[in-house]
Structure formats: C-alpha cells, structure tokens
C-alpha positions as CSV (number, residue, x, y, z in Angstrom):
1,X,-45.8,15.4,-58.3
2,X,-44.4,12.3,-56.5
3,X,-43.8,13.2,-53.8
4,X,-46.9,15.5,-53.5
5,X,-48.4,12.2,-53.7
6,X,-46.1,10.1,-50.9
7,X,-46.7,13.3,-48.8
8,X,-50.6,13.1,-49.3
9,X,-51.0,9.7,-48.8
10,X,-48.9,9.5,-45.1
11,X,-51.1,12.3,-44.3
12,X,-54.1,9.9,-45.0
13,X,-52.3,7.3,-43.2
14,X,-51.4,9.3,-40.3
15,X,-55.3,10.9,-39.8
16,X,-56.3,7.1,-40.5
17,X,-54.0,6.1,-37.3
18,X,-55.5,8.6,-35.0
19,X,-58.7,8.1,-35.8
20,X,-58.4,4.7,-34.9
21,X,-56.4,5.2,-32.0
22,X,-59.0,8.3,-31.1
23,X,-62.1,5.9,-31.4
24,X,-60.1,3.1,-29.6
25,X,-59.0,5.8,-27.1
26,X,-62.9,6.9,-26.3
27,X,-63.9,3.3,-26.2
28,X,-61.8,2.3,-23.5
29,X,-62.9,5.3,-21.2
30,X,-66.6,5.0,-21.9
31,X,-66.3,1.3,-20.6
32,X,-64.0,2.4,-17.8
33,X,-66.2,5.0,-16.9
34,X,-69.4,2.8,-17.0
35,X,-67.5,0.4,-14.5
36,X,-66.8,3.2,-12.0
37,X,-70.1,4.3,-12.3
38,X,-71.7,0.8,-11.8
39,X,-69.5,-0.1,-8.8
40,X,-70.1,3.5,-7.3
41,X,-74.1,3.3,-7.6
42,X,-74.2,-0.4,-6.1
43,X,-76.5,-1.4,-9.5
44,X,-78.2,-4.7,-9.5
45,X,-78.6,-3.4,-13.4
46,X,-76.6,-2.1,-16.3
47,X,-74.9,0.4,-17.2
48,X,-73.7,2.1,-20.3
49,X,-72.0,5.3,-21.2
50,X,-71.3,7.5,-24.5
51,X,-68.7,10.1,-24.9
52,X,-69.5,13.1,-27.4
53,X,-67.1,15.2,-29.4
54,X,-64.4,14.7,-31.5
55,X,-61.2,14.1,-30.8
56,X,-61.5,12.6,-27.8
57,X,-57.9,12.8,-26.9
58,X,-57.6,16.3,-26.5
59,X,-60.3,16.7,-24.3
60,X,-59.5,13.8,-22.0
61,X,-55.8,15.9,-22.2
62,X,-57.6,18.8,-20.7
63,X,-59.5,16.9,-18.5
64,X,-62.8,18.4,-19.8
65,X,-65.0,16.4,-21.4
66,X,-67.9,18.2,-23.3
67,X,-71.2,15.9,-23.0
68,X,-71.0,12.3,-21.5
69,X,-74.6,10.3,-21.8
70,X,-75.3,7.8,-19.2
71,X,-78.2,4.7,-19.5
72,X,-78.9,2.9,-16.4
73,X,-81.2,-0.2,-15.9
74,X,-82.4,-1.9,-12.7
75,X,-81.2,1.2,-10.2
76,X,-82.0,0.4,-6.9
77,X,-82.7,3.2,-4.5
78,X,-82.9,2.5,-0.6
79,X,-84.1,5.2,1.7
80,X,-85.4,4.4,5.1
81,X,-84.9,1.3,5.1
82,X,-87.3,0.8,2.0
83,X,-85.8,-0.5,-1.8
84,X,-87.4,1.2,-4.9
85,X,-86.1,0.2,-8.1
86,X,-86.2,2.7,-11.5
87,X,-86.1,0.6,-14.3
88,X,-84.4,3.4,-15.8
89,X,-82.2,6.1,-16.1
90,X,-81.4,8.4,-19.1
91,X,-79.3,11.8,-17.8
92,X,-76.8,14.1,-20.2
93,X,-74.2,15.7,-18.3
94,X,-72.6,18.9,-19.6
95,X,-68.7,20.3,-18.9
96,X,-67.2,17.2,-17.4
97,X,-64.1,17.9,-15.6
98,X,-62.3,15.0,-15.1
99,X,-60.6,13.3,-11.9
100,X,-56.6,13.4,-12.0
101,X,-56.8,9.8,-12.9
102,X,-59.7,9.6,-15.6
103,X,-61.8,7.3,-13.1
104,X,-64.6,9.9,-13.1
105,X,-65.9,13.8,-12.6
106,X,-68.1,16.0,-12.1
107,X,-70.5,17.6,-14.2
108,X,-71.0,21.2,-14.0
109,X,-74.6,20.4,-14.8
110,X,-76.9,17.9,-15.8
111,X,-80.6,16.5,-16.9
112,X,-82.4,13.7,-17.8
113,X,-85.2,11.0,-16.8
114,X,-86.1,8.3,-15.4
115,X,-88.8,5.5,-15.2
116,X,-91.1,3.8,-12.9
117,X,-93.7,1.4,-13.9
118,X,-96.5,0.1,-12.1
119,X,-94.8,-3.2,-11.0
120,X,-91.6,-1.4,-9.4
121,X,-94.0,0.9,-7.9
122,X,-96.3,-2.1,-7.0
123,X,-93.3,-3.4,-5.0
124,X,-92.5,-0.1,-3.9
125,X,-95.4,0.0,-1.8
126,X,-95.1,-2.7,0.3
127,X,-98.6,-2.6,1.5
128,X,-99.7,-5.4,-0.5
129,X,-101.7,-3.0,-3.4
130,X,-101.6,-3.6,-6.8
131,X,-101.0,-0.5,-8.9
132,X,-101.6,0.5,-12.7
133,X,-102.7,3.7,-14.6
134,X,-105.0,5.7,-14.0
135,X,-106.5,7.0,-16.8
136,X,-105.3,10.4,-16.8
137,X,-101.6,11.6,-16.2
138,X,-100.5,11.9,-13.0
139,X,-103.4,9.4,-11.7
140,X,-102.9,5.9,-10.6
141,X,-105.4,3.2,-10.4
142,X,-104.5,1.3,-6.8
143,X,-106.7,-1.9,-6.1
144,X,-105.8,-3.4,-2.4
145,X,-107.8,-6.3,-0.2
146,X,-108.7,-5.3,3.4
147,X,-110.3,-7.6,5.8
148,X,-113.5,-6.3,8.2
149,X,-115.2,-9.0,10.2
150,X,-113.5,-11.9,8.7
151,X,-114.1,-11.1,5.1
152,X,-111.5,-9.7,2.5
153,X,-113.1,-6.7,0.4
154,X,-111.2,-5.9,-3.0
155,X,-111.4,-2.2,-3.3
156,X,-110.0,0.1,-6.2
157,X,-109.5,3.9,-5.8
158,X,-107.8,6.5,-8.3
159,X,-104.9,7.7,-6.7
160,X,-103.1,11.1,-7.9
161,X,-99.6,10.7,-7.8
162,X,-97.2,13.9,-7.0
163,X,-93.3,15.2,-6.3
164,X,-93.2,16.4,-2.7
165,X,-90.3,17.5,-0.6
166,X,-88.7,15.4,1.4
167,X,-90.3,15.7,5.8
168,X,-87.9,17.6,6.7
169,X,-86.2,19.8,3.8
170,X,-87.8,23.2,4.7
171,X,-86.0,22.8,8.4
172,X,-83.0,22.1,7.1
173,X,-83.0,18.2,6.7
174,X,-81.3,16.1,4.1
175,X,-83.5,17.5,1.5
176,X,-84.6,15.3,-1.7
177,X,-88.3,14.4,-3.0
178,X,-90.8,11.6,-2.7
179,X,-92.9,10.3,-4.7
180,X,-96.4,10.7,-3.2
181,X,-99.3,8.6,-3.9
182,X,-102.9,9.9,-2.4
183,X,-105.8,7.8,-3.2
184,X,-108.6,11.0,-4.3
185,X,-111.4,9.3,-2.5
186,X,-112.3,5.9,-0.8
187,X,-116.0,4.4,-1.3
188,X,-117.1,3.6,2.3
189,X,-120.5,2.2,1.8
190,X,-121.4,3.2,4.8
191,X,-119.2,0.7,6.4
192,X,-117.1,2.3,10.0
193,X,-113.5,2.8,9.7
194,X,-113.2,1.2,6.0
195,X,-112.1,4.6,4.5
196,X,-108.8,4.5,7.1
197,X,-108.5,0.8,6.4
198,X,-107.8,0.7,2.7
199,X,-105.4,4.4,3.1
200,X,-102.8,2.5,5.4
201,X,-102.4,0.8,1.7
202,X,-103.4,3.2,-0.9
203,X,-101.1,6.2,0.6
204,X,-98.0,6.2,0.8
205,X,-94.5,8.4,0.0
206,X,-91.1,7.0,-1.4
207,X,-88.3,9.0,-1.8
208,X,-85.7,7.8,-4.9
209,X,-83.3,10.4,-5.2
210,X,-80.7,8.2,-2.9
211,X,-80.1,5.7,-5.8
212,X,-78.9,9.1,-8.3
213,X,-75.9,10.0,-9.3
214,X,-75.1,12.5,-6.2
215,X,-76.3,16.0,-7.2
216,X,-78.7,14.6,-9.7
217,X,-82.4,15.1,-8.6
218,X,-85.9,15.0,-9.2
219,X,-87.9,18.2,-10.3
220,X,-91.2,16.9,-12.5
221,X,-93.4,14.1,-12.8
222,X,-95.8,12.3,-14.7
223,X,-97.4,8.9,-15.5
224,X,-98.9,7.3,-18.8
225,X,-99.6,3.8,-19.2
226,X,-96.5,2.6,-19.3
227,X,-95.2,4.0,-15.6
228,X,-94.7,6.7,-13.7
229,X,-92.2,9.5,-16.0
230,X,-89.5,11.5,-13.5
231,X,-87.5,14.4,-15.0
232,X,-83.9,14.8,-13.7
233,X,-81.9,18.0,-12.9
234,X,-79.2,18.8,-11.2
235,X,-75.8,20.4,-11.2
236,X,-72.3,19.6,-10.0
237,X,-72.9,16.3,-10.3
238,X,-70.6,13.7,-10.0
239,X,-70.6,11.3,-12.7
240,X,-68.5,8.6,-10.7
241,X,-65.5,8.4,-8.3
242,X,-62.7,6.8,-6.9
C-alpha cells in the first residue's frame, strides 16, 4: 500500500512538472510568435497571440498546431501611396503547420474581423471631410467645407459605404478590395458645379487588405455607430515568417 502511494504521488508530481513545463512551453511561443508577427506586419500597434489545445508540446513536435488566435491594434495599411489604419484585428486561424524553426506558419485556413471607426476613416480620406454614422448600417454621414466665390459652404451628405474589387482584379491585377464610400445624393441648391465640388471629398475608395496577414482578406462589411465592421476570410495564410 506504500508504495502504491510513493508510486501515485510521483505520478502527481511528474503530470504536475509537465504541466508546468507545457504551459511555460506555450507561453514562450505565443510571445515568440506575436514578435514575428509584429516585426513581419511593420505594426505601429500591438500585438498578442493565444495558442489552443492541450498539450502544447506535442503539437509543436508535429509541427501542427490546431487553432492560434491573433489580436492586433493600430495596423497600418499602405496602398497607393495612401496609410489607413484598422484599429483592429481579431482572426482565428485553423491547422497551423509550423515553420522548421517554430518562427511562424501557415494556416490552412482562416477568419475573423476587423475595425474601422469614423476617425481612422476620417483620416483615411484625406480630402479634408469629417465622417460619422449614418444612421442606418452600411451608411455614413460625411460633412466637408467647399469654397464657391470666396465663401466656404459646410455641407453634409449620407454616404453608403460598400466592399468593391480592387480596379483591376477582373483583368488579372493584384486583386484585393476597397472600401468604397459614395455620397447617395448632394443638395445643389441650384448652385453650378457644387454637386462635383463636394464629391472630389465625399467619394472616395481605400483598399486595406495590404496591411493583412498575407492570404487573409476582406469578404463583408458593415458599420454601426461605433465604425465601419470588416469580416475576414482567407486561406493558406501565413501567420508570420522568417
């Protein structure tokens, strides 16, 4: 009965060890893996990740990981010359086969979302207009200041905002969206050439998808009053990189 006992309580001791050394084990890789992915994506932001399933050890042994969740705050996306920041960036990827030397992988698929309020889409712009909800999903309220015969006229439209292709990705371009903002009408009053004046900074299209993961894209949107709600997709995505 003694030694029933000595041999229960090294077992205890033993599963106690690589627990510890499990947790210690996923702890380390999670912040390793957040590094890589921070350096890789160039983020003015943060960056945290979480590693699912237990134990850790024998998946990271196989090199396939079974879910990895990644939060990202302040990404920075530059296409054509243009920066639009996502305040964030929530994605789950799915079947993560890992590099040969654990510094990242690829996902075999992958989903999440994304956020853009009204004052990184206000800067997004870059025309100057001042942007807010709309009142309804997917509309934007859009006030701007244009100038005809020496006098500065505030105007406010509602705008509809939408997920277009990319100019160019039905002839074989690089692809991706853009978010596209479209003011539904503009009150002329009668006044010439004010309706062209205040769509130069109403309208306009930013695409986002360069500051993703690569393989991670956009396929819905929405907005509420608290910004403009993306839904990511994607798969064979890599989570980060040498």
């Amino acid at each position: 009965m003694r030694a029933l006992r000595v041999v229960v309580v090294i077992g205890i001791v033993l599963g106690a060890l690589f627990v510890g050394a499990d947790r210690w084990a996923v702890g380390y890789a999670e912040n390793r893996l957040a590094d890589r992915i921070q350096a890789r994506q160039g983020l003015a932001g943060t960056s945290e990740v979480e590693i699912h399933g237990f134990p850790f050890l024998t998946q990271a042994l196989s090199h396939d990981l079974d879910r990895v969740d990644l939060r990202l705050r302040g990404v920075e996306a530059m296409a054509e010359g243009r920066k639009t920041r996502l305040s964030e960036v929530d994605a789950s990827f799915r079947g993560v086969e890992l590099n040969g030397d654990y510094s990242g992988g690829t996902a075999r698929r992958a989903e999440g979302t994304a956020l853009l309020t009204y004052a990184d889409l206000t800067a997004a712009s870059q025309t100057g207009a001042t942007l807010g909800y709309g009142g309804a999903p997917g509309k934007i309220k859009v006030t701007v200041g244009v100038e005809i015969l020496g006098r500065t006229l505030s105007r406010s439209v509602v705008s509809t905002v939408t997920l277009e292709d990319a100019p160019g990705a039905a002839d074989g371009g690089p692809g991706g969206k853009v978010v596209r903002v479209r003011a539904d009408e503009v009150p002329g009053e009668g006044i010439p050439g004010i309706e062209g004046l205040v769509r130069k900074k109403t309208d306009f299209d930013r695409r986002l998808d360069a500051g993703l993961p690569s393989g991670l894209g956009l396929s819905a949107l929405t907005s509420d009053q608290t910004g403009v709600h993306l839904t990511l997709s994607g798969t064979n995505v890599v989570l980060a990189g040498s």
